[in-house]
N, C-alpha and C positions, 0 to 999 in steps of 0.2 A: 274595098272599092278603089282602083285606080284613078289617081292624078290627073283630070282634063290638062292636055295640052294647053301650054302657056299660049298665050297670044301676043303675037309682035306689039299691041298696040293697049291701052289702058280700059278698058268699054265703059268706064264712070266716065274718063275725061270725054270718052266719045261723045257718049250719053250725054255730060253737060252741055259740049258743043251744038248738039243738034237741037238739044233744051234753046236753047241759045238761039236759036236761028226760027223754033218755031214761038216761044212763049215770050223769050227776053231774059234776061239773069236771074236763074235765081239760085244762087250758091246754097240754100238749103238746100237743094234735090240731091246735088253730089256730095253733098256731106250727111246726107240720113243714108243714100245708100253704098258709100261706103262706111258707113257706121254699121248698118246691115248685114253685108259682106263680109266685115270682119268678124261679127259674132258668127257668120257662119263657121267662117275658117277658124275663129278660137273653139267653137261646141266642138266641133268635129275632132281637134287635136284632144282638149281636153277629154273629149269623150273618150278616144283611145287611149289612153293613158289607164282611166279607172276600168274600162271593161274588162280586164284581164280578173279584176276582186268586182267583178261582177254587178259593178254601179253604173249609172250615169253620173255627170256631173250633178245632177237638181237630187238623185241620193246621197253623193259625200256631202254637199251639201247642208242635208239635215245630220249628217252622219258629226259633219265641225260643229254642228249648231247646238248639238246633243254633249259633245265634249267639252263646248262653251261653257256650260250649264254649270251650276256648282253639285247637284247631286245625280249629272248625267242625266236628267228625266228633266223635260215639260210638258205644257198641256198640249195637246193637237192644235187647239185656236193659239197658243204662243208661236209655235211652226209656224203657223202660213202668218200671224203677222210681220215675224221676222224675215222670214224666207219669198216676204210681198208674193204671194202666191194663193189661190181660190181655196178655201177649205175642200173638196174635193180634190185638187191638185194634191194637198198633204195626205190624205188619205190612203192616195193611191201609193204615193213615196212611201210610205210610212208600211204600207201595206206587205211591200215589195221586200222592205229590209228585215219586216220580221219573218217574211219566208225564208230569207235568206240567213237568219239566224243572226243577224246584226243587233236589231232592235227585237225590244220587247213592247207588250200594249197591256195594262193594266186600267183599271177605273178611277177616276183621280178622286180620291177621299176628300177635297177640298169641293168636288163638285159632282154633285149626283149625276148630272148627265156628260161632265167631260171624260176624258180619256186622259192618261199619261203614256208618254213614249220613253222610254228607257234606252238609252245605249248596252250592248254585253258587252262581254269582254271581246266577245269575239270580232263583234261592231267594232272596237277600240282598234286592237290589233289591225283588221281592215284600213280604217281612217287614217292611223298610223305611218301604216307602209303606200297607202294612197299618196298621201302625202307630202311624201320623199320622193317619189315619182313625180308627183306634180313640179314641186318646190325643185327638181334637178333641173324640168326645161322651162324654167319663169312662167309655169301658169301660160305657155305659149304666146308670152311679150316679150323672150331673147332679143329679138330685135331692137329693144328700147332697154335705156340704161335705166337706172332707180330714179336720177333726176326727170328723166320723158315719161315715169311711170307717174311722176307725182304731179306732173303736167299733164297728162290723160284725166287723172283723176279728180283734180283739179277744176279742169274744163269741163267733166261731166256732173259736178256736184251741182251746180245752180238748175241742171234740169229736174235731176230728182230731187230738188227743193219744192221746184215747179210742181211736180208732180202730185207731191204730197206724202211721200217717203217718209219725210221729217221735216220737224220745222228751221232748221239752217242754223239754228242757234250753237 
């Protein structure tokens, strides 16, 4: 997909101005939608990046979350609680990697009705070289040094405290 031509002009600040002129201040709108915007412009780089090993971002995803793991397997319901995502959303991920020969899906003997997911070797190898591909162009935050990384992160933590993520402790 081709690059829209840039524009002489910023269309958040614009946006806020005209916010401005018909509602009154309100510095939230320009800061959720360029909060917005930029997850576009990160999914989009990130995305490219894994497509070529055949993932989106929300599969390497479960692809790290699997290598996290100490015996490379968890349950389905451990996925989407970590991965903050719908059990249907894992399902579908989940679903994708073992076509793809990444993951495996067994019955988890600790739970009659759960499921285990399994990373392969081949998963491994994938995630691996994902990876290093990511981790060359900063996860698409070049722009910002380690210290404005840990200022991002930082600033976004007390939302997803908010949220209910975790409890902040």
């Amino acid at each position: 997909m081709p690059k829209p031509l840039s524009l002489s002009f910023d269309p958040i600040a614009r946006a806020d101005a005209l916010w401005k002129q018909r509602w009154g201040n309100v510095p939230s709108m320009a800061a959720i939608t360029s909060i917005m915007r930029a997850q576009q412009i990160l999914l989009a780089e990130l995305d490219a990046v894994v497509k070529p090993y055949g993932l989106t971002f929300a599969r390497y995803e479960a692809l790290v979350l699997l290598t996290f793991s100490k015996a490379g397997e968890l349950p389905m319901s451990k996925i989407g609680e970590r991965l903050m995502v719908h059990p249907t959303s894992v399902t579908n991920t989940v679903d994708r990697l073992v076509r793809s020969g990444l993951v495996a899906k067994r019955p988890n003997p600790n739970d009659g009705r759960g499921t285990l997911a399994s990373i392969t070797d081949k998963g491994r190898e994938v995630c691996d070289a994902a990876t290093r591909d990511l981790m060359a162009m900063d996860f698409g935050l070049g722009t910002y040094d380690a210290e404005e990384c840990a200022e991002i992160f930082a600033m976004l933590r007390p939302l997803r405290v908010a949220a209910g993520d975790f409890t902040g402790e």
